[in-house]
N, C-alpha and C positions, 0 to 999 in steps of 0.2 A: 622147496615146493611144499603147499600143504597138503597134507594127508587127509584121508576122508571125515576124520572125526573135527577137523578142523576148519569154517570158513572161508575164504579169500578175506575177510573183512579182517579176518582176527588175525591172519597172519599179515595182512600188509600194516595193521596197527602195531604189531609186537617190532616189527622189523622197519615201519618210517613214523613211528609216532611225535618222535621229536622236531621231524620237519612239517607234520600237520600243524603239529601245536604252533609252530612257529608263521607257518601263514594263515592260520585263522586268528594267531594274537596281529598278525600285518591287515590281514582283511578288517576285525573288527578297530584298529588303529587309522585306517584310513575313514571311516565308514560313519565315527565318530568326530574327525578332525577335518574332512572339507566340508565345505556351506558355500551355495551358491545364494548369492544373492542377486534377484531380481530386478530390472531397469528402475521398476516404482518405489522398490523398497531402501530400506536402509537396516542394517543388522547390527541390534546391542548385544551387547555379548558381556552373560552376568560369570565372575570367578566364584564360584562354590558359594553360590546364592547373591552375592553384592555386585553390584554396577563397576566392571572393567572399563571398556571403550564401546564406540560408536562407528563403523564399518560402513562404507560403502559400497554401491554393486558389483558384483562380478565375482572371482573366485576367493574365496576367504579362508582361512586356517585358526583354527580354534583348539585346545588341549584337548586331548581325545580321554575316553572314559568317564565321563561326565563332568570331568575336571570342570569348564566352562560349556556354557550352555547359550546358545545364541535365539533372540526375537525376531525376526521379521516385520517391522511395522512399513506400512503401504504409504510411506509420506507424500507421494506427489499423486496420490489419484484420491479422486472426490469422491468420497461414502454419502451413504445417507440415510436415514431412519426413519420408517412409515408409520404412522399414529392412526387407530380408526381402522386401518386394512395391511394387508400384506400382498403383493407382485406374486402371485403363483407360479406364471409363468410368460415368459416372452417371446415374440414372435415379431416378424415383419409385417405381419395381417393382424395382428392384435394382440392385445395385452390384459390376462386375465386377474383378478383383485378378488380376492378373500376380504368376507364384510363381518361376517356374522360372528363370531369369535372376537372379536376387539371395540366390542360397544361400548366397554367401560372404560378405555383411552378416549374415546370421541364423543362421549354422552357429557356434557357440559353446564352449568348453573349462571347464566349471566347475573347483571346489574340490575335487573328490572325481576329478576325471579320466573326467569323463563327458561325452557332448556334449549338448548342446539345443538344438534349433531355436528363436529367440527372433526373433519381428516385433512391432515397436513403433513409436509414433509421437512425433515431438516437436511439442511446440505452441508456438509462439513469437511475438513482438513487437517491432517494429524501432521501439527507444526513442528512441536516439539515432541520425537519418541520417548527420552527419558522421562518427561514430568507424565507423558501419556501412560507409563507402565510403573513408575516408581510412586506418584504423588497420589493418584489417586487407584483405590482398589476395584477391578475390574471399569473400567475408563465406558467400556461403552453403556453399561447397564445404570451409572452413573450420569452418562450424560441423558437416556433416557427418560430417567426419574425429571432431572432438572427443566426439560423441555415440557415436559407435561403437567409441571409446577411452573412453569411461564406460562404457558397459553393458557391456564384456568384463573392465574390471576391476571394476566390481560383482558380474557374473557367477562372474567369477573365484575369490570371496571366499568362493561360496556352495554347496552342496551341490545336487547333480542335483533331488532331493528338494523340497528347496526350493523352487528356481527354479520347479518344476513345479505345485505345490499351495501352502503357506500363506507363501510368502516372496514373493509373487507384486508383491505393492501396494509392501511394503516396497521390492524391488529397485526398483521403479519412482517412492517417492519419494527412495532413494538414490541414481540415476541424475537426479532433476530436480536434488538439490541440488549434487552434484558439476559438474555440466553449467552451473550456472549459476554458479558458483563459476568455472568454467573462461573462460566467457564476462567475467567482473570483470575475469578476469586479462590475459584479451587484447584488454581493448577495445572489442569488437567491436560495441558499441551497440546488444547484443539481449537479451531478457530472456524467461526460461524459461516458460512458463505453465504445461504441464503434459505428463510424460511418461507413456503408456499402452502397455502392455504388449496389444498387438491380440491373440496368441495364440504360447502354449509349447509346445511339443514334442518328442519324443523323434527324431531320425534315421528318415526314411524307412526304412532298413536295419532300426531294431534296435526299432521302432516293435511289434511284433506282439510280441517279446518281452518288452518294456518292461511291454504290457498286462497280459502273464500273470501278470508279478513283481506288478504294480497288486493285479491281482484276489486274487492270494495273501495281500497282506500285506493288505488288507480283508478276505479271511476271516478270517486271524488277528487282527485287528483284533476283529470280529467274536466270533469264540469267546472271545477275554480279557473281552469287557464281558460274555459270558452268564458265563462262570464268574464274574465280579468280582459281577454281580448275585446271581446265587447264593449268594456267601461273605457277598455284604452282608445275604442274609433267611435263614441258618444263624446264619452266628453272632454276630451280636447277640442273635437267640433265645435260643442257648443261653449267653453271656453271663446274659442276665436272669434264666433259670432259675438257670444256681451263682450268682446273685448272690443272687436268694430263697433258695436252699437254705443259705446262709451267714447269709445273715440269719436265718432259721428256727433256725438249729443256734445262732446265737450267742443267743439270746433263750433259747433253751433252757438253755443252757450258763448263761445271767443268770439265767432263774431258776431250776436249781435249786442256782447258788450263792447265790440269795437265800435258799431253805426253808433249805439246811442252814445256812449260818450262823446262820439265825435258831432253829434245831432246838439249834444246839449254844449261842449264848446263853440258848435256854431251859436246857436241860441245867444250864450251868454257874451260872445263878441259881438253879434248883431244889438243884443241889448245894450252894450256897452257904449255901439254908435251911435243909439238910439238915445239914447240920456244923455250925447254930446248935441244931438242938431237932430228932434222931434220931426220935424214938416219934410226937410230930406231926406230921413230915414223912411218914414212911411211912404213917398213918392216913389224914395229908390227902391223900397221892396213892391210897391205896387206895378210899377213898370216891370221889374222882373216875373212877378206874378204873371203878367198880360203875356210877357213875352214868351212864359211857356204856354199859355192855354191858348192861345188864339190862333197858335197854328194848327191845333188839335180841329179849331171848326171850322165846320165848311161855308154855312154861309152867315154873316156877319150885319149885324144892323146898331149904328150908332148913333144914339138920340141925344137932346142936352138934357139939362135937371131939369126943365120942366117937361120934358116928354113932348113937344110942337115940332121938330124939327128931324127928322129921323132920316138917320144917309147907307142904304141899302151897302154894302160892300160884298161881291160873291168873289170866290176862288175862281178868280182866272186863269189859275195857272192847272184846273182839272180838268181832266182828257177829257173829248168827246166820245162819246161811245160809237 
């Protein structure tokens, strides 16, 4: 038992210290040697600083003491990296974004020497854990850098214009491809999934002006398609009209080069009879002559060459009134 001058501590250490020692060397032995590893994860596991083996999820055993030293890289879940802003926080009713702090990620220099405020996101997947931890030093500040040296020179390539309305996807599968292209190159055991362009804009500063140039060139945008509609229901119109009146004038033009040639084939057959047998030709066109005009008159009076003899003939066959 102890005596007053002595603790309970000190005398249960004098008299079990050897079995203390002994389960705090088993506590710190266990405490150092299991590793759980998670559904997403995968666990590398380095022997006194070098690359061992690569572990999958669940309960894992490792040399205790720091002997080896285990990673956790998250390979089956999708990360992602905000450029321009950062997610504060999240909610079912909404979702708050930090701007002001990251203007020098999103503040931009296009093709034409204009600037644009560009925030985007990258989406990504950590393929390979080893090249992800061994190849490159610190992998995510790394990939970082690399993203925001693609989208400045994609940006770079591209008109204010652009970047701002119909180039918008494009720059944004331009940036996945180069960024993943970048990633091949260094190693880095990460694979692109997909870059989004969150939102483009013009300089706080020159923002209000930007708008007015917008809304101008959509007028004018604007007044070219009413005019272009207008041109397109004039003059087709009047296309189809000179086209009918051409077509009208050449049918005309056909036929009456068809009457008279055929006027002047009769002509020159008649003339042809005519310089065979003179006295019958003229008889025979003269009687033809008589036989169209005389039914035209009504009343008829037939005298000889010398004018003595004159024989009334009237239309006997015109109604009485």
């Amino acid at each position: 038992m102890p005596t007053k001058q002595q603790s309970y501590f000190e005398f249960f250490m004098k008299k079990h210290w050897k079995k203390f020692v002994i389960g705090l060397f088993l506590f710190i032995l266990l405490i150092t040697s299991i590793r759980t590893v998670g559904p997403e994860k995968e666990g590398v596991v380095l022997m006194l600083g070098k690359y061992n083996r690569t572990v999958q999820p669940g309960l894992n055993f490792i040399l205790p003491f720091g002997i080896e030293k285990m990673y956790k890289i998250p390979v089956q879940r999708q990360l992602k990296q905000e450029f321009g802003f950062r997610t504060v926080s999240t909610s079912s009713l909404r979702t708050q974004y930090a701007k002001t702090a990251y203007a020098d990620e999103s503040l931009m220099l296009t093709g034409d020497l204009n600037l644009a405020d560009v925030e985007w996101v990258v989406q990504y997947r950590i393929v390979d854990s080893y090249k992800y931890l061994f190849r490159v030093r610190d992998a995510e500040d790394a990939l970082h850098d690399m993203s925001e040296a693609a989208m400045r020179q994609i940006i770079g390539d591209r008109t204010v214009n652009e970047v701002l309305t119909v180039g918008r996807q494009e720059v944004a599968s331009s940036v996945e491809v180069l960024l993943q292209k970048m990633c091949d190159e260094y190693e880095n055991g990460i694979r692109i999934v997909q870059v989004v362009l969150q939102d483009v804009n013009p300089p706080e500063a020159v923002k209000a002006s930007f708008n007015a140039v917008n809304e101008a060139q959509q007028e004018k945008e604007t007044l070219i398609n009413k005019a272009e509609s207008e041109y397109n229901k004039v003059i087709p119109r009047a296309r189809g009209e000179a086209q009918e009146i051409v077509q009208l004038a050449e049918a005309y033009a056909t036929n009456r080069i068809n009457i008279a040639t055929g006027e002047a084939e009769r002509f020159i057959a008649l003339y042809n009879e005519y310089v065979k047998a003179p006295e019958v030709t003229k008889k025979r066109i003269y009687f033809e002559t008589m036989e169209r005009i005389l039914p035209k008159i009504d009343n008829k009076i037939i005298m000889d060459e010398k004018g003595t003899n004159l024989l009334p003939l009237f239309n006997l066959q015109q109604k009485k009134d």
